[in-house]
C-alpha positions in Angstrom: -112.7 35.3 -83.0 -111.3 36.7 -86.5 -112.1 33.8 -89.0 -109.4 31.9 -90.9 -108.5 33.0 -94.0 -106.7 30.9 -96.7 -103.7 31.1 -98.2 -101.3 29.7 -100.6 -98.0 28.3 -99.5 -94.8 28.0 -101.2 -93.2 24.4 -101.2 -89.8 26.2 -102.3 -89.2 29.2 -100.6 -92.4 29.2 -97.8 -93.8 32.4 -99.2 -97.5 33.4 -99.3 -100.2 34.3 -101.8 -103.6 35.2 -100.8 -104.7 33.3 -104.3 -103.3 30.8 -106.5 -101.1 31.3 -108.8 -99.0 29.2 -111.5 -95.5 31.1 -110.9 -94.5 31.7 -107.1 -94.3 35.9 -107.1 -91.3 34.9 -104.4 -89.1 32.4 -105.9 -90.9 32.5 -109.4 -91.1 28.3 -109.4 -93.5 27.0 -111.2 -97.1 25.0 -109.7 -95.5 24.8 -106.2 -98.1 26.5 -104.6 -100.1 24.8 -101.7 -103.7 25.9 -100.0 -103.4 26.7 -97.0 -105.1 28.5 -93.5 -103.6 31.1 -92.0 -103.7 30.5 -88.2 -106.0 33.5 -86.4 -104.9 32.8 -82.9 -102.1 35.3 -81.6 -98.3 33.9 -82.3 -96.6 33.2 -78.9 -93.9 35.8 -77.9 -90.7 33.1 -78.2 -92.7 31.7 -81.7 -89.9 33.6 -83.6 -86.9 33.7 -81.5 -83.8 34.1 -82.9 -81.4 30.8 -83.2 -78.8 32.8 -80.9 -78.4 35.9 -78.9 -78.1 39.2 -80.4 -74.2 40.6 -80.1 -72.8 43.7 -80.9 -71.4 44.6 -84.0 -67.4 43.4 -84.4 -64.9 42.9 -87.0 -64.7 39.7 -88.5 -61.2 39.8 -87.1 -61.8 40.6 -83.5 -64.2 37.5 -83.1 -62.8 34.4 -81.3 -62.8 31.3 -83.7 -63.5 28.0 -81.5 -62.4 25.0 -82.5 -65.8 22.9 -83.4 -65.6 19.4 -80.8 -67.1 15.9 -82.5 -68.4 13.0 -80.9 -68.0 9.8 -82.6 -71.1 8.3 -83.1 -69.3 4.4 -83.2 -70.0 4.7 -86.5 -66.8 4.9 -88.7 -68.6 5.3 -92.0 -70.7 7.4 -90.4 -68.8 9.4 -88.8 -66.4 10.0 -92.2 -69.9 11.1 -93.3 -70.3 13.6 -90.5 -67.3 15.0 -90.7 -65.7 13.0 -87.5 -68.5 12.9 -85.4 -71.5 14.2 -83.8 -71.5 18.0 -83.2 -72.7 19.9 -80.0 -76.1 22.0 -81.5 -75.7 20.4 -84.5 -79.1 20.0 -86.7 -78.8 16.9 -89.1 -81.5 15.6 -91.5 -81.7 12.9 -93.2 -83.9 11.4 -95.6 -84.0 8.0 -98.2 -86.5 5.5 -99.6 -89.0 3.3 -97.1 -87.4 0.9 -95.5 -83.7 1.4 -97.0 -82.8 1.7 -93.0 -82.7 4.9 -91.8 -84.4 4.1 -88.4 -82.2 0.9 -88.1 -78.9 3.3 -88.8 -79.9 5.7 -85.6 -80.3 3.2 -83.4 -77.5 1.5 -83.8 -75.9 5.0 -83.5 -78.3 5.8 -80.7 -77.2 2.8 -78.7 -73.4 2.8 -79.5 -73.3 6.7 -78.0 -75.2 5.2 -74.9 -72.7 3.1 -74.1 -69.9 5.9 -74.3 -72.4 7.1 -71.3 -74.0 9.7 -73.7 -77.9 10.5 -73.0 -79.6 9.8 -76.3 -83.4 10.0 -76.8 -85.4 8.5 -79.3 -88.7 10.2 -80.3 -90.9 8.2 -82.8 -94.1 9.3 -84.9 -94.5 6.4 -86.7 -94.3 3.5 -84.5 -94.9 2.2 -81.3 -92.2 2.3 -78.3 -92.7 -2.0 -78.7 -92.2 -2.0 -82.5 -88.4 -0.2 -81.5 -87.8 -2.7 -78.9 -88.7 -5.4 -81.1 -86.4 -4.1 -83.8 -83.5 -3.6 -81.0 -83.7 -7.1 -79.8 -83.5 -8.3 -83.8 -80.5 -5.8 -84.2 -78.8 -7.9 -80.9 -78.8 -4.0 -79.2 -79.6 -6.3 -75.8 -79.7 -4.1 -73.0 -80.1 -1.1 -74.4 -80.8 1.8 -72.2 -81.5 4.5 -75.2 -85.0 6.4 -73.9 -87.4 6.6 -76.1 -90.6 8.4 -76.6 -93.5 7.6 -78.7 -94.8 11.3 -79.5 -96.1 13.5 -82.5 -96.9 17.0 -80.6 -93.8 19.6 -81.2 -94.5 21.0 -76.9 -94.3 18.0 -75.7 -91.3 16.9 -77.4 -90.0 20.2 -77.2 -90.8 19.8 -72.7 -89.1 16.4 -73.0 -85.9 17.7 -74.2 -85.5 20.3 -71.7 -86.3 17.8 -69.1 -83.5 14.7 -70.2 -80.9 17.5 -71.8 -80.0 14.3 -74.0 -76.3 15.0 -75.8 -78.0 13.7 -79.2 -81.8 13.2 -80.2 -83.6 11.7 -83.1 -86.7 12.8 -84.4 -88.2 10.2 -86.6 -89.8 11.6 -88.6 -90.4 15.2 -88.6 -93.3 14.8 -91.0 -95.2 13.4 -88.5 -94.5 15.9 -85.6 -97.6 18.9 -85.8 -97.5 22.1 -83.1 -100.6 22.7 -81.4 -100.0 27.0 -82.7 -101.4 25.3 -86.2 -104.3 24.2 -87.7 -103.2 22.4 -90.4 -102.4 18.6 -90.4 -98.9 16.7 -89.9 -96.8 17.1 -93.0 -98.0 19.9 -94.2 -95.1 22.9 -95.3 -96.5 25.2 -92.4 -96.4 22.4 -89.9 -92.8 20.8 -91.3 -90.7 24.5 -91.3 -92.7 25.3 -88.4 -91.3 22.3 -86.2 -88.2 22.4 -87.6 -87.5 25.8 -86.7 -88.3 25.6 -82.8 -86.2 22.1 -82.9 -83.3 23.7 -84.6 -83.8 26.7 -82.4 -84.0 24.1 -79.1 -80.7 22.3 -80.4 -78.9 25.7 -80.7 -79.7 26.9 -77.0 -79.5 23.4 -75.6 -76.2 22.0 -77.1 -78.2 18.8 -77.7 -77.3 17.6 -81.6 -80.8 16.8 -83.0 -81.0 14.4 -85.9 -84.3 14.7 -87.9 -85.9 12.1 -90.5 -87.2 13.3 -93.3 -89.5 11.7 -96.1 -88.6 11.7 -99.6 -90.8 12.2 -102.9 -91.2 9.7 -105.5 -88.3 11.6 -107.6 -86.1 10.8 -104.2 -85.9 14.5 -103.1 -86.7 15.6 -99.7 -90.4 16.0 -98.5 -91.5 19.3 -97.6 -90.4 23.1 -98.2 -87.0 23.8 -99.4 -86.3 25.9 -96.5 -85.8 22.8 -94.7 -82.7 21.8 -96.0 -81.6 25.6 -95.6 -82.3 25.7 -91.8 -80.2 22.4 -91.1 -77.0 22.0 -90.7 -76.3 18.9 -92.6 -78.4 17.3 -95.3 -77.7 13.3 -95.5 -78.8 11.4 -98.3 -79.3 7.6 -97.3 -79.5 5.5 -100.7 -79.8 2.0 -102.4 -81.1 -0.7 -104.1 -83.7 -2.8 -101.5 -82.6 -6.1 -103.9 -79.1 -5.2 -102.8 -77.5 -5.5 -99.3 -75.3 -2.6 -99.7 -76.3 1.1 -98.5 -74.8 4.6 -99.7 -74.9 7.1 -97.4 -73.9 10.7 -98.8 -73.5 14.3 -97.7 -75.1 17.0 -100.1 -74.8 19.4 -97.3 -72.6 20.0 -94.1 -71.0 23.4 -92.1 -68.8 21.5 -90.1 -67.4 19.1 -93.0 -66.8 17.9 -96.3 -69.6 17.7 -98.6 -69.9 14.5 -101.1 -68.8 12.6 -98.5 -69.7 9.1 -99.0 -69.8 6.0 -96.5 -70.9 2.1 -97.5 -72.7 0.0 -95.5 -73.6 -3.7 -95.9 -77.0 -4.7 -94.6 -77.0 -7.7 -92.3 -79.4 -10.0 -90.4 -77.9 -7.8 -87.1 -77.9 -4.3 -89.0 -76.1 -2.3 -90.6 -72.3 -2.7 -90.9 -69.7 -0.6 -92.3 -67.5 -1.6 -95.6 -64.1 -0.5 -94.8 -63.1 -1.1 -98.6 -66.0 -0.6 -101.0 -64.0 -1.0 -104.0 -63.6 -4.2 -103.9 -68.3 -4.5 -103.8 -67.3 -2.1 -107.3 -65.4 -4.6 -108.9 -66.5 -8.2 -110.6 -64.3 -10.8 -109.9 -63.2 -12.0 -113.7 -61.2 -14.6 -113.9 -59.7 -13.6 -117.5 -60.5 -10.1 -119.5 -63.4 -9.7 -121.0 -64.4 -7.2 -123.4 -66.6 -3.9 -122.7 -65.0 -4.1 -119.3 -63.0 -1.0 -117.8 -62.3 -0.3 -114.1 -61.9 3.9 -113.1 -60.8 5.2 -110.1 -63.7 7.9 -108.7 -63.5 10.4 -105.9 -66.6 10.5 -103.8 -66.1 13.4 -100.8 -62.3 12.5 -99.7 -62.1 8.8 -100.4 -61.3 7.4 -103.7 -62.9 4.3 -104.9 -62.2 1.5 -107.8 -66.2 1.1 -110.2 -65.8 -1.7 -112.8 -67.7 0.4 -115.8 -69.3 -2.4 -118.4 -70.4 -1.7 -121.8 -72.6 -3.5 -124.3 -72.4 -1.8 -128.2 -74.9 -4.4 -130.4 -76.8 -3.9 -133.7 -79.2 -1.9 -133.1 -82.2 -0.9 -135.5 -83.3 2.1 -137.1 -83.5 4.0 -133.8 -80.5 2.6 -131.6 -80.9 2.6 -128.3 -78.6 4.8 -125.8 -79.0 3.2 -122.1 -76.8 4.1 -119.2 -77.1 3.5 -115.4 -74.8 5.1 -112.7 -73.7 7.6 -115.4 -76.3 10.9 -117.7 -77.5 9.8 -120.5 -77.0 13.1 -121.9 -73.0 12.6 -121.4 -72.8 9.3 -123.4 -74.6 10.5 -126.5 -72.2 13.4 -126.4 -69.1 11.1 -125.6 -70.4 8.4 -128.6 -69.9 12.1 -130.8 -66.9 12.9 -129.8 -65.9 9.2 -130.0 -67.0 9.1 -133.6 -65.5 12.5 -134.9 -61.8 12.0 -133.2 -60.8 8.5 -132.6 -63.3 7.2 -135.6 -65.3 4.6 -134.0 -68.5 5.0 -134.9 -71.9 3.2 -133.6 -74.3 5.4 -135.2 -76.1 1.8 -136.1 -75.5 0.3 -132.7 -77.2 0.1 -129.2 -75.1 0.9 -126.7 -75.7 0.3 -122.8 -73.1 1.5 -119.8 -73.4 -0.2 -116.6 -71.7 1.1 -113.4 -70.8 -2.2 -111.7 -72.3 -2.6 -108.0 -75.4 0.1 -108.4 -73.1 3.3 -107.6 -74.4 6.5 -109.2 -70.8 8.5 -111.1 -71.1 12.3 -111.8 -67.9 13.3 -111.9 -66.4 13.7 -115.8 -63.4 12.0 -114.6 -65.3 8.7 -115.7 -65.4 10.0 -119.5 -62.2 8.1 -120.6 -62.9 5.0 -119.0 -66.7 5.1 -120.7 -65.4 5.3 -124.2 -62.5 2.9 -123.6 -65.1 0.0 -122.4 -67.3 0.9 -125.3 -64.4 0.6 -127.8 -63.4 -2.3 -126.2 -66.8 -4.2 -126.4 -67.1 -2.9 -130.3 -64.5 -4.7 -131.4 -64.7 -7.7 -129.2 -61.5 -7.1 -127.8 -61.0 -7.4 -123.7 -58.2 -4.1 -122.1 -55.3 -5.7 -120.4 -55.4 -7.3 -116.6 -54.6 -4.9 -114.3 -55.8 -1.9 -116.3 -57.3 1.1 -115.5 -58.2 4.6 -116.6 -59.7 7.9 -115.6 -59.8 11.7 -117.3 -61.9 14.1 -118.8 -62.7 14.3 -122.2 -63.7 17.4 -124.1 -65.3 18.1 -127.2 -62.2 19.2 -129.3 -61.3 15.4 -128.2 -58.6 16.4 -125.3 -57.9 14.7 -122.5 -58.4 16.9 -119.2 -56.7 15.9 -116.0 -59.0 14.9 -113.1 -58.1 16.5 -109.0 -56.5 14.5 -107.2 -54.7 12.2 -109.7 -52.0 11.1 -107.3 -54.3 10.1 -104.9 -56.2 7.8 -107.2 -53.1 5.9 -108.8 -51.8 5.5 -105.2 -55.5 3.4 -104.6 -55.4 1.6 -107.8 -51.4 0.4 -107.0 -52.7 -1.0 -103.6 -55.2 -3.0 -104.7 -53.3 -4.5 -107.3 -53.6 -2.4 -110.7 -50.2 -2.2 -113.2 -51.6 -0.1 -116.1 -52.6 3.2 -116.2 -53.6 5.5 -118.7 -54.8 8.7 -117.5 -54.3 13.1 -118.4 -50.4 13.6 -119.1 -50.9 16.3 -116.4 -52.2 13.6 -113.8 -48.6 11.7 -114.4 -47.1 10.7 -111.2 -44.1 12.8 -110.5 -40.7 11.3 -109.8 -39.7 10.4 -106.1 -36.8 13.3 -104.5 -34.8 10.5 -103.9 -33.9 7.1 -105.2 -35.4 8.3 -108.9 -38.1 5.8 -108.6 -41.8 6.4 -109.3 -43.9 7.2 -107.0 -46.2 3.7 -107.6 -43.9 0.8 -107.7 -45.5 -2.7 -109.9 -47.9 -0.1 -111.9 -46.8 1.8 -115.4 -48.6 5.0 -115.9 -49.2 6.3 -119.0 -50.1 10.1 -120.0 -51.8 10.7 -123.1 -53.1 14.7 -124.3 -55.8 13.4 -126.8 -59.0 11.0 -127.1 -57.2 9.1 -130.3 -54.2 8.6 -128.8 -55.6 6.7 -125.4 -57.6 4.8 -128.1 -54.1 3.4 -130.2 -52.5 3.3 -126.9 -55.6 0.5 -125.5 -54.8 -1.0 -128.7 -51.3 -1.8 -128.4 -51.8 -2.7 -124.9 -54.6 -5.3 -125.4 
C-alpha cells in the first residue's frame, strides 16, 4: 500500500502544495494554507461525476429555456428570500451565529412543506433524533411526520436519499458529515468540498432541493473553502442580535432570484415568525421630535424599508471619537469632511456616534444625506420636523446624487405616514397623467442638487 503523503490545502480556492507556503501559488491569498494527507486509496469511478449529462454542442439560441417551478416553503419571508419558493435540484446553504435559529427555521419549513404532502428529511450531525423531537414539541410542530435521520457518514446519507427521494432535504450541518474515501476528520476543507460536491451532485440528478448548514468563523464568514459558496446555488446569510428577538435573513447569493434579498423574523416562545412590516421594529416611537433623530427610506433586495438613524455630536477631547453602528466608519469620517468643507458645520472638536435604530446593518450610500442631517441636527440641539424624512447620496464636491428607485421609496414613506421629504432633485416624484396631482398625496417632496442647500432647507423646516 503506497504511503500517505502530506499536502497543503487551500481554504480559498482548494488548490494544493506539496509544502507550505505563505502566498497560495493558486489564488495568491495570503496564510490560508492547511496540512493536509492526500488519500492513497484509488478514487471511485462516479467520485468525479459531472453535475449533469454531457450534450452536444448548440447555439445559445437553439436551447430550450424552461420556466424554473418554486415551491413555497410556508414561509413568506422566506420564501421572498428564496426567490418564491423552493426549487427542484436546488442547492441552498446557509450559515449564521450558534444558536441565532437556523435549525429552528428548517423545521418549521421542514414541517410546513409536510403538510402540503411534500417528503422532507431531516439529517442531523449534531444532535440526537430526541433533541429534534424535543425542540418540535416546544415549537407546537405536534404531529409532525418530517423523517429524520441522525447521521454523519456522506454513503449513508447519500443511500438514504436515494431510498425516500424526499422533494426537499436538510443537512445540518455539513461540517459534521465526513466520506469514508477520506482520511481526514469532519470539517476539514477536503472533507467539507468533498461532501458537498457528491450532495450537490445527488440534488442535481435527484430533483430533491438540498438545504445545507454551514458554520460560520468568528468574523461571521462561512466555515470552510470558498469553493463552497461557488458550488451552491444560493448562499443565505441568517443574522442578529441573541439580546434581540428579531432575525435578518439575507441573500448574498442566488441563480434563480434576487440577491440582497432580505426577510425579518421575530423570535417567539413557538419559533420563528415572519414581520410582514419591519419598518415599523426600525423606527422609535417618539412622542415629540427630538434632536439627532432622522428616519431614511433603504432598499434591501426588492423591499424598501423606513431605519430611524440617531446621532450623538458631544465635546470631545483631544482625540474625538468617531463611532458608528449599522453604517462604515470609514464613510462618516469622510461625510463629517465633506460636512465641514460645504455646508460649514464643523466637529473637528466633537465625538460623534451614528446609531442605526433596531440593529440593522445600511451599506447603501443612499443613507449619506440622512447621516449628516441627524448629525447637524443633534449639533445644534435642534429636532427635524414630524413626519420628515430623507435619503440621497452625497459626494465629495458636496452634490447630492439620486438614489434607484426613488419613487418606490417615497410611495413607502407616504403609507406609513411621512409628509416631508427631502431627497436628489432627480428622485422628485413626477406629476400624475391625469388630474395634475402628485404622485404622493399628504407628503411635500422636496429636491435639492447640493449638500448646503438640504442643510438651509432642514433649517427652515425645523
Amino acid at each position: 500500500m503506497a504511503k500517505d503523503k502530506t499536502l497543503f490545502t487551500c481554504s480559498e480556492c482548494g488548490g494544493t502544495t506539496p509544502r507550505w507556503l505563505g502566498k497560495c501559488p493558486h489564488c495568491n491569498a495570503w496564510n490560508t494554507l492547511v496540512e493536509s494527507v492526500a488519500e492513497s486509496s484509488a478514487p471511485s469511478k462516479n467520485r468525479f461525476a459531472a453535475l449533469a449529462p454531457s450534450t452536444e454542442v448548440k447555439p445559445l439560441s437553439e436551447i430550450e429555456a424552461q420556466d424554473v417551478q418554486r415551491t413555497p416553503t410556508g414561509l413568506d419571508e422566506l420564501d421572498r428570500v428564496l426567490g418564491g419558493g423552493i426549487v427542484e435540484g436546488g442547492v441552498v446553504l446557509i450559515g449564521g451565529d450558534p444558536g441565532i435559529g437556523k435549525s429552528t427555521l428548517l423545521l418549521q419549513a421542514l414541517d410546513a412543506l409536510q403538510r402540503q404532502s411534500h417528503t422532507t428529511l431531516y439529517v442531523t450531525g449534531e444532535e440526537s433524533g430526541a433533541q429534534v423531537a424535543l425542540r418540535s414539541r416546544r415549537l407546537g410542530l405536534d404531529g409532525s411526520q418530517v423523517k429524520v435521520l441522525a447521521e454523519i457518514q456522506l454513503e449513508k446519507i447519500l443511500a438514504t436519499l436515494d431510498a425516500l427521494k424526499p422533494a426537499i432535504a436538510v443537512i445540518d450541518s455539513i461540517q459534521t458529515v465526513y466520506s469514508e474515501q477520506l482520511t481526514s476528520a469532519p470539517g476539514s476543507v477536503a472533507q467539507v468540498r468533498e461532501c458537498a460536491a457528491h450532495l450537490t451532485r445527488a440534488a442535481k440528478a435527484s430533483g430533491t432541493a438540498i438545504v445545507l448548514v454551514g458554520h460560520v468563523t468568528k468574523e461571521g464568514a462561512l466555515a470552510g473553502p470558498r469553493v463552497l459558496e461557488h458550488m451552491v446555488d444560493t448562499v443565505l446569510y441568517f443574522e442578529g442580535d441573541t439580546h434581540s428577538s428579531y432575525r435578518l435573513i439575507r441573500a448574498i447569493k442566488n441563480r434563480f432570484g434576487a440577491v440582497n434579498e432580505i426577510g425579518v423574523f421575530a423570535m417567539t416562545e413557538r419559533g420563528l415568525k415572519g414581520v410582514s412590516n419591519p419598518s415599523a421594529i426600525f423606527l422609535s416611537q417618539h412622542a415629540e421630535p427630538v434632536p439627532g433623530s432622522c428616519v431614511m427610506v433603504t432598499l434591501e433586495g426588492t423591499r424598501p424599508m423606513l431605519v430611524e438613524l440617531q446621532a450623538l455630536v458631544d465635546t470631545g477631547g483631544p482625540s474625538p471619537r468617531r463611532l458608528s453602528v449599522g453604517l462604515e466608519r470609514d464613510r462618516l469620517a469622510m461625510l463629517l469632511a465633506v460636512l465641514h468643507r460645504h455646508a460649514g458645520v464643523a466637529c473637528m472638536d466633537q465625538d460623534v456616534f451614528v446609531n442605526a435604530v433596531g440593529g440593522v446593518r445600511i451599506s447603501e450610500p443612499a443613507a449619506d444625506l440622512a447621516v449628516m442631517l441627524s448629525i447637524t441636527s443633534s449639533l445644534r440641539g435642534r429636532p427635524l420636523p414630524k413626519g420628515f424624512i430623507a435619503f440621497g447620496e452625497v459626494g465629495l464636491a458636496g452634490e447630492v446624487r439620486p438614489a434607484p428607485r426613488g419613487q418606490e421609496r417615497l410611495k413607502e414613506a407616504a403609507k406609513l405616514g411621512f409628509s416631508v421629504a427631502v431627497v436628489p432633485r432627480a428622485n422628485l416624484p413626477r406629476k400624475a397623467e391625469r388630474g395634475g396631482t402628485e404622485l404622493f398625496p399628504g407628503m411635500t417632496v422636496h429636491g435639492v442638487d447640493r449638500i448646503e442647500e438640504a442643510m438651509e432647507l432642514a433649517r427652515s423646516l425645523a
